[in-house]
VMD Tcl script that draws the C-alpha trace (Angstrom):
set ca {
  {-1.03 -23.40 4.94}
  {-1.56 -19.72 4.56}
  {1.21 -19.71 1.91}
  {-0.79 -22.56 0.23}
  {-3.44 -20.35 -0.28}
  {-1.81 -17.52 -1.59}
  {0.09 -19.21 -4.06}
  {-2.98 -21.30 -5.63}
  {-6.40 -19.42 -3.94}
  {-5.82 -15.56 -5.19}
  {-3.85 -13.60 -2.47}
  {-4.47 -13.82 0.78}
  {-7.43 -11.45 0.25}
  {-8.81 -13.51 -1.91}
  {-12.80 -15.08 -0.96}
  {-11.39 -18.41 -1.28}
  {-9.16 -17.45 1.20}
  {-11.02 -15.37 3.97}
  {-13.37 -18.28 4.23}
  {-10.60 -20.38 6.05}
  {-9.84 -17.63 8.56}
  {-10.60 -16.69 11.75}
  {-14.38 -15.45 12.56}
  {-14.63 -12.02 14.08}
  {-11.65 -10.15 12.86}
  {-13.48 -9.19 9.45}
  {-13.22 -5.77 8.52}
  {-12.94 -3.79 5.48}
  {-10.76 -0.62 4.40}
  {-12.81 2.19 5.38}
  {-14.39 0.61 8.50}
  {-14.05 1.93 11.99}
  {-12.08 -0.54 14.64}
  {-11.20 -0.85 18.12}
  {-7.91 -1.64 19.15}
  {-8.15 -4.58 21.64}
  {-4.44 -5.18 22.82}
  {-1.15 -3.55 23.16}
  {-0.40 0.39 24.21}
  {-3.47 1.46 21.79}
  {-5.55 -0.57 23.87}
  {-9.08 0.95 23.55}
  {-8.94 3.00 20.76}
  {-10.88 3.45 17.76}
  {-8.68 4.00 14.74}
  {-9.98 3.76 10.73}
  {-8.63 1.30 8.70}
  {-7.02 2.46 5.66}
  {-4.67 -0.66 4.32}
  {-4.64 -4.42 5.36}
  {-1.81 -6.28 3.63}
  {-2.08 -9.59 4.83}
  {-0.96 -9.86 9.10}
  {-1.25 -6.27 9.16}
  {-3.28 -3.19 8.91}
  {-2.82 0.72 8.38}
  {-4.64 2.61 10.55}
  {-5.17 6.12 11.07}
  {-5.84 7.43 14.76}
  {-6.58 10.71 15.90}
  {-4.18 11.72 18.86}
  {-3.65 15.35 19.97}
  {-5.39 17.10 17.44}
  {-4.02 15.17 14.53}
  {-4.10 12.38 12.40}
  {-1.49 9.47 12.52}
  {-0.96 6.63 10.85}
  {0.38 3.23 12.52}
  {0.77 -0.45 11.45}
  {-1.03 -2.97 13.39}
  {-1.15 -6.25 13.43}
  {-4.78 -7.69 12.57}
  {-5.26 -9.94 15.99}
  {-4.66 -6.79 17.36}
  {-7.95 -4.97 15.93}
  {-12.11 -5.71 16.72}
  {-14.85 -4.62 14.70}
  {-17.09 -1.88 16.38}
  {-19.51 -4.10 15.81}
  {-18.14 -7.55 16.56}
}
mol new
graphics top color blue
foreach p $ca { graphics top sphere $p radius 0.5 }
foreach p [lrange $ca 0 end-1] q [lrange $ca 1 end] { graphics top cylinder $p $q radius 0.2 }
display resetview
């Protein structure tokens, strides 16, 4: 379906398309997350890329900045 979409809707970024997904996983590049499963579990982490299934995120860990690839079901709003 979701390659339905892409190929006539826009990209899977597309309006058309983010009104047929799933409720409570909408979130923007910029906007501060929560990590909700897996070994990040708990942490809040920026979003800097989504690209379909997956996001770039940056977390802060010892000090630094680093940036990891998570998959989307794997990510909460702060305020959702």
């Amino acid at each position: 379906m979701l390659e339905l979409m892409h190929r006539w809707g826009g990209g899977l970024l597309s309006p058309e398309v983010r009104r047929y997904m799933r409720r409570g996983k909408e979130f923007n590049v910029g906007d501060s997350v929560q990590v909700v499963a897996g070994p990040l579990l708990g942490q809040d982490v920026r979003v800097v890329d989504i690209s379909g299934p997956s996001a770039r995120v940056v977390i802060s860990i010892l000090g630094g900045d680093v940036e990891a690839q998570i998959n989307v079901d794997f990510l909460a709003g702060n305020g959702s």
